[in-house]
N, C-alpha and C positions, 0 to 999 in steps of 0.2 A: 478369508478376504478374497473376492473376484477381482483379477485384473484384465479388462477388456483393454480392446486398440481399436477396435471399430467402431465408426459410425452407426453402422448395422445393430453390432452385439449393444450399442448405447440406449437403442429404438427400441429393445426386445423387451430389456431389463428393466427401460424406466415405464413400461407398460405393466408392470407385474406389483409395483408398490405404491405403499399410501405416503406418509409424511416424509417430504425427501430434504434431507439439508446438505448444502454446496460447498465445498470450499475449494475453491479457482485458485492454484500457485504456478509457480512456472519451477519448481521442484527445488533443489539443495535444500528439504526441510526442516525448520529449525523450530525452537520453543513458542516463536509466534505463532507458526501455522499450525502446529500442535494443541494452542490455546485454542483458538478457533473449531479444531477438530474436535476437543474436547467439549465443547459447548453447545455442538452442534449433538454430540451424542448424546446430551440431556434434553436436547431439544426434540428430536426427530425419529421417524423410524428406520428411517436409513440413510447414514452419510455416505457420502460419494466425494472424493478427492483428486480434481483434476490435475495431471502433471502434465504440461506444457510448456517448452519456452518458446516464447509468440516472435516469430522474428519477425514481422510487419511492427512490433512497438520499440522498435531499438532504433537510433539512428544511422549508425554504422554496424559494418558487419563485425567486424573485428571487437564490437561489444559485446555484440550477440555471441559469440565465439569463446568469448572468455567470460562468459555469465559460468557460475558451477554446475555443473548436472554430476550429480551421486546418486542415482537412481535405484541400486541396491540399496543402497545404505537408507534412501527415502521409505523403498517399500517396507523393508524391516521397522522403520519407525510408525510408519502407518498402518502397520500389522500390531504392532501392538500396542497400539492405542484403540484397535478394534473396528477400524475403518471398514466399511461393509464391498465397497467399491473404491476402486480406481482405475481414473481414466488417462491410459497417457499414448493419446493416437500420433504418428508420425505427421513432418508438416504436408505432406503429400495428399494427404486423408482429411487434412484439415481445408488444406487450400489448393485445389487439386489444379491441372490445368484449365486457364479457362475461366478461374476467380477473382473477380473484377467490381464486389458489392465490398462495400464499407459502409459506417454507421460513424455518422460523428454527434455530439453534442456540441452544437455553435458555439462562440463568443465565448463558453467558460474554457474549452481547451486549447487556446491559444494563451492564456494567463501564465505569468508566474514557469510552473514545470514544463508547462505547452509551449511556452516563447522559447527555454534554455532546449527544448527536445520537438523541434517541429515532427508533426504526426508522429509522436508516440502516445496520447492519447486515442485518437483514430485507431491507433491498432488496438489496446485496450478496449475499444467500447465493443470495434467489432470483433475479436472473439471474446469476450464478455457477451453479447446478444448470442453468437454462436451456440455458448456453453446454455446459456438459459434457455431458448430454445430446443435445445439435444434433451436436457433431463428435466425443463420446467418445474424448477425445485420450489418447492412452501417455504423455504428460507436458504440465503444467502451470506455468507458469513466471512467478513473482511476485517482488516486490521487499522486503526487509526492511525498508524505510522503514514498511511499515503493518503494523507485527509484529501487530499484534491480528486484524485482515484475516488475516492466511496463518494463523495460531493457527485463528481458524472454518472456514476453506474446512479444514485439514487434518483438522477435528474432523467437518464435514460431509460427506466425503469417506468417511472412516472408516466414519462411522457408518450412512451409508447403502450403502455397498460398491459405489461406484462404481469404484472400484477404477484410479481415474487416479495417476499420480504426481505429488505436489504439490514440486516445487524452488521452492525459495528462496535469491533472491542477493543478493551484498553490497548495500548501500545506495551508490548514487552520490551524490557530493556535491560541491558547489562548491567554488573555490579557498579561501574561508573554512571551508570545513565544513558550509555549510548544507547540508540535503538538496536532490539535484534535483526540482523538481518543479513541476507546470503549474504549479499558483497562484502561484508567483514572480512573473514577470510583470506581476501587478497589485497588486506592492509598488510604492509611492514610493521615491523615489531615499533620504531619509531611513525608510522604513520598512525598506527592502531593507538596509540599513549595521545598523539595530535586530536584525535577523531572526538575527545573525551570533552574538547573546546565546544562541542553541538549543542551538548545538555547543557552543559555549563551559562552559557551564555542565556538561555533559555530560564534556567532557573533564577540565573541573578536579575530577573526583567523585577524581582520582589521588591530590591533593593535601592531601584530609579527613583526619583521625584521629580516624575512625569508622566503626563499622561498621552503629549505629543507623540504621534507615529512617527514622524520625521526624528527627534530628538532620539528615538527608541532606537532607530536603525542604526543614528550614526555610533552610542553607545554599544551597541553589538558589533558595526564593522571595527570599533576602535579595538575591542578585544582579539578579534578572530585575528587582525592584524599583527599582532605578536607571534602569534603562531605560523612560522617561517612556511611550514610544508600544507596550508590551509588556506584554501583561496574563498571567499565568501561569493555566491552567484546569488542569491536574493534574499532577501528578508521583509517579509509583508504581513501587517494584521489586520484580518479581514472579519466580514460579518457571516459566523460558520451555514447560517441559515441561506442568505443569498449572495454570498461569495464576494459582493464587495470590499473595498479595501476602505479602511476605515481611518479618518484623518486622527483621529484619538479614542485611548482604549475605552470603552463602557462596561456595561454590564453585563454585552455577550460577546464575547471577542476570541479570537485563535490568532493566536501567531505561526507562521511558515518559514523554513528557516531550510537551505539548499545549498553546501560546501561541496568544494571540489575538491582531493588529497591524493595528487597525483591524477591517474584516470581511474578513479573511480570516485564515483557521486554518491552523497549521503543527505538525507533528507529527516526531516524533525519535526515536532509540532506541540505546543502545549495549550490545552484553553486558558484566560486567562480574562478578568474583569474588574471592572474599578470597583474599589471600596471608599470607603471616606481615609483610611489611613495610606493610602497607595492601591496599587498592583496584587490580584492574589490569585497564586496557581490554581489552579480544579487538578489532586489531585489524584480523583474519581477517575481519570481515563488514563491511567498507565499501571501497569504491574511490571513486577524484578523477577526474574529466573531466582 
């Protein structure tokens, strides 16, 4: 496995191969991005695994500060899983003095994650353009846990005719349900047992008679509500193709679902569509460790 830190060594390297597939994390790697990795190596002929934590998409510093980085512990996981490349250049390389361009996707990154996280989408897109740029990968491989994330990258993608291929895969998740994901870790033993309220509430959307958004929501905040150490920040179902929010469920629908447990943020999602008998999950987009 190559581990470059340069811009430079990025230019050299992605001149020399043919089928390249991405996967962009900002590191403490777990069984999702793993997933991803995994998939990209049946896909391509050479994966490339960016390590970076983007501090232009956080809101405060002190979040950014206490994201995980296990950066041994990542490469040894990325080493054997057979990762061809990785890239994990300093912020100074990234954004050096002097760096004053950004890339936004209008009107959808102010919604929902964009309203609760002013410009952290913004940072997202632009180094997401960054990274695509640097190794203009033949495919691009991200996780359905941040459906609002893969929604802008595929819109910014689009729109600017970068012309990579954006894949999106199931969501991994814990023996509860919960989604995999770094921030776990810095649950409490009681916060981590609370967190298990996300899927839950999610799953039971089977067992409503209704097909009302408004009725659905207030059904979920009445749950989350018991849960003392679980503060609910939104819950919206939208139409997954153009992001509108949808006054009742149909036939193509994703629910978004955004808790706060303590200071740390947990985010969810399931597709979901009307039948003649109620409510039914799709579930084609998630896999368990």
């Amino acid at each position: 496995m190559k581990i470059i830190r340069s811009i430079s060594e990025a230019n050299q390297f992605r001149n020399s191969i043919n089928v390249v597939g991405l996967v962009p994390t900002m590191g403490a790697i777990h069984e999702g991005h793993l997933s991803l990795v995994r998939k990209a190596k049946q896909d391509c002929d050479i994966v490339i695994v960016t390590i970076f934590t983007n501090p232009i998409q956080f809101s405060n510093r002190d979040d950014f500060s206490s994201y995980p980085k296990t950066i041994d512990q990542d490469l040894d996981f990325l080493r054997q899983e057979g990762v061809d490349l990785v890239f994990c250049p300093s912020e100074a390389d990234i954004y050096p003095d002097g760096f004053t361009t950004s890339v936004e996707v209008e009107k959808f990154s102010d919604l929902f994650e964009g309203e609760s996280r002013p410009g952290h989408f913004k940072g997202v897109t632009t180094i997401v353009t960054k990274l695509l740029n640097l190794f203009l990968p033949n495919k691009v491989y991200f996780g359905q846990k941040d459906f609002q994330q893969t929604f802008l990258i595929q819109k910014l993608n689009a729109d600017l005719n970068i012309n990579s291929e954006i894949i999106v895969l199931p969501t991994i998740r814990e023996s509860d349900g919960l989604p995999v994901s770094s921030r776990n870790v810095l649950l409490s033993k009681d916060e981590r047992i609370s967190a298990s309220v996300l899927y839950r509430v999610l799953k039971n959307i089977k067992n409503l008679d209704t097909f009302d958004s408004k009725k659905i929501y207030q059904e979920i905040e009445n749950e989350i509500i018991k849960e003392n150490l679980v503060e609910l920040d939104y819950v919206k179902i939208v139409n997954p193709d153009t992001f509108s929010e949808l006054l009742e469920v149909g036939e193509n629908a994703i629910i978004l679902i955004a808790i706060n447990i303590g200071s740390i943020r947990l985010i969810d999602n399931v597709f979901i569509k009307r039948i003649s008998s109620g409510i039914e999950i799709d579930y084609r987009f998630e896999r368990y460790c």
